[in-house]
C-alpha positions in Angstrom: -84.1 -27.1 129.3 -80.7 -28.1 131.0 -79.9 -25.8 134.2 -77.2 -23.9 132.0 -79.5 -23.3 129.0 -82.2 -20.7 129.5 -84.0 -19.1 126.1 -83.4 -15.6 125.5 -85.3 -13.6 122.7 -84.4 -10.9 121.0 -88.6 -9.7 120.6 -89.2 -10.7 124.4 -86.2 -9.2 126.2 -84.2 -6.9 123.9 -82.2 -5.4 126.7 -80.8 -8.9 128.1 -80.7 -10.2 124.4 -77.9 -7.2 123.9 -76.6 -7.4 126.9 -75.4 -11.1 126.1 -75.0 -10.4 122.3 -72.1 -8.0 123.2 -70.4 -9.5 126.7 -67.1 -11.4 126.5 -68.5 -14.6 126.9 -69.9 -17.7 124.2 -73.8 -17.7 123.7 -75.0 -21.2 122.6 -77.3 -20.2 119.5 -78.5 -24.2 118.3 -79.2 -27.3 120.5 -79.3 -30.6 119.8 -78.3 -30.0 116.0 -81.6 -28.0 115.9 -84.0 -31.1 116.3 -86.8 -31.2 118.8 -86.0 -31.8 122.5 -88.5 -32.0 125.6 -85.9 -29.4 127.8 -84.3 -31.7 130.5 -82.9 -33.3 127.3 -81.5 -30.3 125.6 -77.5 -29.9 125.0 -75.8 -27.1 123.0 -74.7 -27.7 119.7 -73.7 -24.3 118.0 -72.8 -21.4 119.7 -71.1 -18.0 119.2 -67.6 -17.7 120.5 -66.7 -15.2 123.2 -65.1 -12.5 121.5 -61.9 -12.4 123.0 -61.4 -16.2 122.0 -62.4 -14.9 118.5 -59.8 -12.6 118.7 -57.2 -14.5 119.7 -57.2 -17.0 117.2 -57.6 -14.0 114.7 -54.4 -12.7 116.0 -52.9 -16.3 116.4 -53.8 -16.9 112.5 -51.6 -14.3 111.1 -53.6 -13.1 108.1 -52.0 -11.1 105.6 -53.6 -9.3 102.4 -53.5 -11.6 99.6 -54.1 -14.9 101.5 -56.9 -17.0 101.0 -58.3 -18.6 104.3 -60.7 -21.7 104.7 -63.0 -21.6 107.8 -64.4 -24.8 109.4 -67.5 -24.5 111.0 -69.5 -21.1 109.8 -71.7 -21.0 112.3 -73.5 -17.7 112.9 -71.1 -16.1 110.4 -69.5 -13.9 112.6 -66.0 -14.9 112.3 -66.2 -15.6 108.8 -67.4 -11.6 108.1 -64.3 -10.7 110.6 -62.0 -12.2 107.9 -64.1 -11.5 104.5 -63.7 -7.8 106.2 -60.0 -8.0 106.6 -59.5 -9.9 103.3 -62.3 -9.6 100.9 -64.9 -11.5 100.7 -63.4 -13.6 97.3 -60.6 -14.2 99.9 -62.9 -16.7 102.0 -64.5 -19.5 102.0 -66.1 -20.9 105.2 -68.0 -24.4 105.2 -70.8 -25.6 107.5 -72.1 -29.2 107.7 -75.6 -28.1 109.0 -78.1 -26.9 106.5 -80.0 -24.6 108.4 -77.1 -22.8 109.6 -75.3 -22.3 107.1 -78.5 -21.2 105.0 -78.9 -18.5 108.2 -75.5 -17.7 108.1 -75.3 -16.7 104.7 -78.2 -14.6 104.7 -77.0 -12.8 107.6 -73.3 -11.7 105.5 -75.1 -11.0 102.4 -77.4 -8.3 104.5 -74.4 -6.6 105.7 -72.7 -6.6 102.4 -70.4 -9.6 103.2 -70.3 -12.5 100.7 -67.5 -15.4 101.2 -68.0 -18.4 100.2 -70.4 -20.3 102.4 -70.3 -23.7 101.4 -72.8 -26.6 102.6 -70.6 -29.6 102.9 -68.5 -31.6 105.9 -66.0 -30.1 106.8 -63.7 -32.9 107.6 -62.9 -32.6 103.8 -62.4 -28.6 104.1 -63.1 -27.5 100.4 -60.3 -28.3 97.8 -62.3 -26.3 94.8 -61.5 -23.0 96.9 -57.2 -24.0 97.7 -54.9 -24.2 97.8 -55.2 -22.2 101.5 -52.3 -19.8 103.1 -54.3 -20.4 106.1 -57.0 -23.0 107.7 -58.9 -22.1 110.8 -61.1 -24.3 112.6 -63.9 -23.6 115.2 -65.0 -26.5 115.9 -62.5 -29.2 118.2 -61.5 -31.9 116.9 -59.6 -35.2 118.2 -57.6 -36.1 114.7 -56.5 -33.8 111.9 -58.1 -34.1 108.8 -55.9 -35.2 106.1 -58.0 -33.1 103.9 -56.6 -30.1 105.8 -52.6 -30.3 105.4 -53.5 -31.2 101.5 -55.5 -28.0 101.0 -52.6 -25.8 102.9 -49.6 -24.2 101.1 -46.4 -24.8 102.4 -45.4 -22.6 104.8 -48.8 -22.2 105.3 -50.6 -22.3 109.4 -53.6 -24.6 110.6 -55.2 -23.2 113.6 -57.6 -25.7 115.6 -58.8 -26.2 118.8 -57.8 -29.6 120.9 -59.7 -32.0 122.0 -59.2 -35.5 123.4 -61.6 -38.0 125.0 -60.1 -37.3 128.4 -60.5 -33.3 128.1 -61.2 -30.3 125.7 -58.6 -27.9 126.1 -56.0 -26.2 123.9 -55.2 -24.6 121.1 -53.1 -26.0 118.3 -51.1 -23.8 115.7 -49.7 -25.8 112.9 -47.4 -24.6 110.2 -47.6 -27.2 107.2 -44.2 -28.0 105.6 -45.2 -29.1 102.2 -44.1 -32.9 102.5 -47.2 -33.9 103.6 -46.6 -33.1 107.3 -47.9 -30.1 109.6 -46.3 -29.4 112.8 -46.3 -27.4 116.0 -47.0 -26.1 119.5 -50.0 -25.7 122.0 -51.3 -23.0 123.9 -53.7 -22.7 126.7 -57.5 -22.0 127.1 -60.3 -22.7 124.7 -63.3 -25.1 124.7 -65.1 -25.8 121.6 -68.1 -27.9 120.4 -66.2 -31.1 119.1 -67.1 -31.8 115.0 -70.0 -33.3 114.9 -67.8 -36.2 112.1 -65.7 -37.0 115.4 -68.3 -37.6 118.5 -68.8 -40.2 120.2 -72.2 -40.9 122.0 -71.7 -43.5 125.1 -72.8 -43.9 128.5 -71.4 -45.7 131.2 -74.7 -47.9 132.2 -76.2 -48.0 128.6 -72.3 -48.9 126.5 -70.3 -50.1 128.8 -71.1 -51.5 132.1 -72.8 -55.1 132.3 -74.5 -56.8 135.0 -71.8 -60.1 134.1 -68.9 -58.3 134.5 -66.4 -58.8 137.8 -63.8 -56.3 138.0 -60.7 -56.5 139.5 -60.3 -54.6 143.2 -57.3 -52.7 144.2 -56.9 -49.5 145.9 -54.8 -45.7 145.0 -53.4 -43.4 146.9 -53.5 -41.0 143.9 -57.2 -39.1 144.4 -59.8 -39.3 141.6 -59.9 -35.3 141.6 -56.2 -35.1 140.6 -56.8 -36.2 137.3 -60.1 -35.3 136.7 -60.7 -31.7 138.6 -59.4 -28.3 138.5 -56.0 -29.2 137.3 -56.4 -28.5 133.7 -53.3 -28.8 132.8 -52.8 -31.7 134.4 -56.2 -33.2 132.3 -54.3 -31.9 129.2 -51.3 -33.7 129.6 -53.4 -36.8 130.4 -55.7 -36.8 127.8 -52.2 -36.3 125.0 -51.0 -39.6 126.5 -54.4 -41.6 127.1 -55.8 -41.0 123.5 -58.9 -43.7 123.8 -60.0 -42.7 127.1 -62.7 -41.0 128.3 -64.3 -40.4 132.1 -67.0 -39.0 134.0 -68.2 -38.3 137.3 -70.7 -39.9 139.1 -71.8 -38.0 142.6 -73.7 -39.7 145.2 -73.8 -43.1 143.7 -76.0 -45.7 145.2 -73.9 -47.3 146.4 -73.1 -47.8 150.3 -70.6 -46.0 151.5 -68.9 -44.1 148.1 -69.8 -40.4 148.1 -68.6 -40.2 144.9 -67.3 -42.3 142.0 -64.9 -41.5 139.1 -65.5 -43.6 136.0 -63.4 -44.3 133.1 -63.9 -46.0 130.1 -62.1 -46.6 126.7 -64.0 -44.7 123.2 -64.3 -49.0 121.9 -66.2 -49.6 125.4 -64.3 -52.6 126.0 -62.8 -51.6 129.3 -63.7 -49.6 131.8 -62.5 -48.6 135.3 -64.1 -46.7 138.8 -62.7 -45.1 141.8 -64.6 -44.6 144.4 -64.5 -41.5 147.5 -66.2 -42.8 150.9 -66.8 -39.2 151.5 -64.1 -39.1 154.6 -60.8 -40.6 153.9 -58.7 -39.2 151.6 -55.4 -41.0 151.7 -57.0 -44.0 149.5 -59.2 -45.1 147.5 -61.0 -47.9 145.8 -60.5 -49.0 142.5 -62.6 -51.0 140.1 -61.5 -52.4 136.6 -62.8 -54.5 134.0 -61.5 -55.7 130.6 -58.4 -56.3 128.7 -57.0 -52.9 129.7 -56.1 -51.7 132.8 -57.0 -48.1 133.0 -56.6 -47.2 136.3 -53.0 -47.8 135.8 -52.5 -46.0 132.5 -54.4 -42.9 134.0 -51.5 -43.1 137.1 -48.4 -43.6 134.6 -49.4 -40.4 132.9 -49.9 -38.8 135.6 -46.6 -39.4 137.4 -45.0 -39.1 133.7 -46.1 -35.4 133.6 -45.5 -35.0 137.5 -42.2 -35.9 137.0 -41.5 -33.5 133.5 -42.0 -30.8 136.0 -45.6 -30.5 135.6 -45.0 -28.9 131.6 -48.2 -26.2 130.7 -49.7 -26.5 127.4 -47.5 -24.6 125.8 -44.3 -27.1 126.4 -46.2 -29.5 124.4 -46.7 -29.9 120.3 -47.7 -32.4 117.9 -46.8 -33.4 114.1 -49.8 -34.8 112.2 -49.0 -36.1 108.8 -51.2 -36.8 105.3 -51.8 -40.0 106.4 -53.6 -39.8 109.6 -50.7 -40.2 112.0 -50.3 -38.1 115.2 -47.4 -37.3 117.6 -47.3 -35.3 120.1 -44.5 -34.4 122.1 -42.8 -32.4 124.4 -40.6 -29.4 123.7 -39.3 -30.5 120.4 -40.6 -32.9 118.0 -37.8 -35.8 118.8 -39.1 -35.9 122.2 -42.5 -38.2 121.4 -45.1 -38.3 124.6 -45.4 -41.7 125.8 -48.4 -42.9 124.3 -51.0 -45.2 127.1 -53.6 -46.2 124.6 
C-alpha cells in the first residue's frame, strides 16, 4: 500500500478504528474502485469526508423543510442520513455509480431507520424521476457541470459542488439556478474531493505524452516552477480557472545532470507539453522546455501575472455561470467581468 494508505480494522484495532471514525479529518474507505491491487499500486477512491467539511456544505446548502435534495456520490451514506434526518427520508434521493457502495450504503441507512432514495446509476445524469430538486449537492469534484444538474433544479433553486480543474482541486462552488437554463455564482475556499469518476483522466508524462522524437524548444524564466505549482493555493486556483486543459506534476531528482528537480506540464489532449527545470542552487532562472503546437510555459506565466496584477484575488472574488448547454464562464467579481481564458 501507498505510504499515505495504511489498513485499519475495526475487529483488529477497535480503539484506533474509533479514534479515526470520529476525528475531524477524511478517512479513505475504497481504493482503486474496490478492484484488486498489489499495495505499492493502491490509490484512494472513496472516502468519508471530514466532518467539518460535511458540515460546511450542510450549512452552505441552506436546507429548508419541504425541500427535496439530490445527492451526488452516496458513498458511505453518511451525509445522505444527515439530510434524510433533517428532511425525511422521502425528501432524498442520493445516487452512487459504484455497485458495491451503494449496495453498503443502503444497508447501512436502513439499519438505523434511514431510507432515501439510494439510487444505482451515474451521477452525471443526477436522477430526473426524483425532481424537480430545491437543492443539488455534490461530493464528488467535478471539472464541468452536468447539464443534467441545472435541468433537475427549481428556479431559485442552489447547486453546491466542489471545484476541480486539471491544474488543481480546490474550491467550493455555490450555484443558484435562475430558471433560463443558466446557474450562477461565487467560490469559496478549502475543499478537496475525489474527482467523478465520468470526468478523470488517466495520463502520464513518459507513458501519454513525452516521445523519444520530440525536440522542444529552449528558453529560460525568471518566474520559479514552485510559484505556480506549491504552497500558493490560491495562486493554483486562479491558474487552473484560466488554464482549463492543463495539467502538471512534479518530478524530484530527475536523471538528469544537473536539474534537482523538474516541473512538467502537459495539456488533458497530450498534444503539448512543457518542463522547467531547478539546478538545485540558483534560483533567479530557470530552464524551460516545450513541445507542441502550444506554448505552455507561456500560458502558465500570463495567468500568473494576470492574477498578480488583479491584486492577487482569493477564491472568493471569483464565480462562474454554467449554462444547459455545457458552457462555462468564470469570472471575477461580477459575471461581466469574464477571466481570461489560456486554453
Amino acid at each position: 500500500m501507498s505510504d499515505d494508505l495504511a489498513e485499519c480494522s475495526r475487529d483488529l484495532a477497535p480503539e484506533a478504528w474509533l479514534s479515526h471514525a470520529y476525528a475531524d479529518t477524511s478517512v479513505v474507505t475504497q481504493v482503486n474502485d474496490g478492484q484488486e491491487a498489489e499495495p505499492e499500486d493502491r490509490w484512494a477512491s472513496c472516502s468519508a469526508s471530514a466532518p467539518s467539511i460535511v458540515f460546511r456544505m450542510l450549512d452552505m446548502l441552506d436546507v429548508a423543510p419541504g425541500h427535496k435534495v439530490l445527492e451526488i456520490g452516496t458513498g458511505t451514506g453518511w451525509n445522505a442520513g444527515l439530510l434524510a434526518h433533517r428532511l425525511g427520508p422521502d425528501r432524498v434521493t442520493t445516487v452512487e455509480v459504484d455497485p458495491a457502495l451503494s449496495a453498503q450504503a443502503a444497508m447501512r441507512l436502513k439499519s438505523i431507520g434511514l431510507e432515501p432514495h439510494v439510487i444505482l446509476g451515474d451521477g452525471h445524469f443526477g436522477y430526473e424521476p426524483g425532481g424537480p430538486y430545491e437543492r443539488v449537492l455534490a461530493t464528488c469534484s467535478v471539472r464541468s457541470i452536468p447539464p443534467a444538474w441545472i435541468a433537475q433544479t427549481k428556479p431559485g433553486g442552489v447547486i453546491l459542488l466542489p471545484w476541480e480543474s486539471p491544474w488543481f482541486c480546490y474550491g467550493l462552488l455555490r450555484l443558484v439556478v435562475d430558471g433560463h437554463g443558466t446557474a450562477s455564482g461565487f467560490f469559496s475556499p478549502h475543499s478537496a474531493f475525489m474527482l467523478m469518476r465520468g470526468q478523470r483522466t488517466d495520463l502520464r508524462i513518459y507513458r501519454d505524452v513525452v516521445r523519444d522524437d520530440h525536440v522542444p524548444a529552449e528558453s529560460s524564466t525568471l518566474l520559479p516552477p514552485w510559484a505556480v505549482s506549491g504552497d500558493d493555493w490560491v495562486a493554483q486556483f486562479a491558474i487552473g480557472l484560466q488554464l482549463r486543459d492543463v495539467w502538471r506534476t512534479w518530478h524530484e531528482d530527475p536523471d538528469v545532470e544537473g536539474v534537482t528537480s523538474r516541473l512538467w506540464l502537459a495539456t488533458t489532449d497530450a498534444t503539448s507539453w512543457a518542463a522547467v527545470d531547478w539546478d538545485g542552487q540558483n534560483s533567479d532562472r530557470f530552464t524551460v522546455w516545450e513541445h507542441g503546437p502550444r506554448r505552455l510555459w507561456e500560458s502558465v506565466e500570463a495567468a500568473y501575472h494576470w492574477w498578480r496584477d488583479a491584486g492577487h484575488p482569493g477564491p472568493e472574488r471569483f464565480g462562474l455561470t454554467a449554462a444547459s448547454d455545457g458552457t462555462h464562464v468564470p469570472w471575477l467579481d461580477t459575471p461581466d467581468n469574464p477571466v481570461p481564458r489560456l486554453g
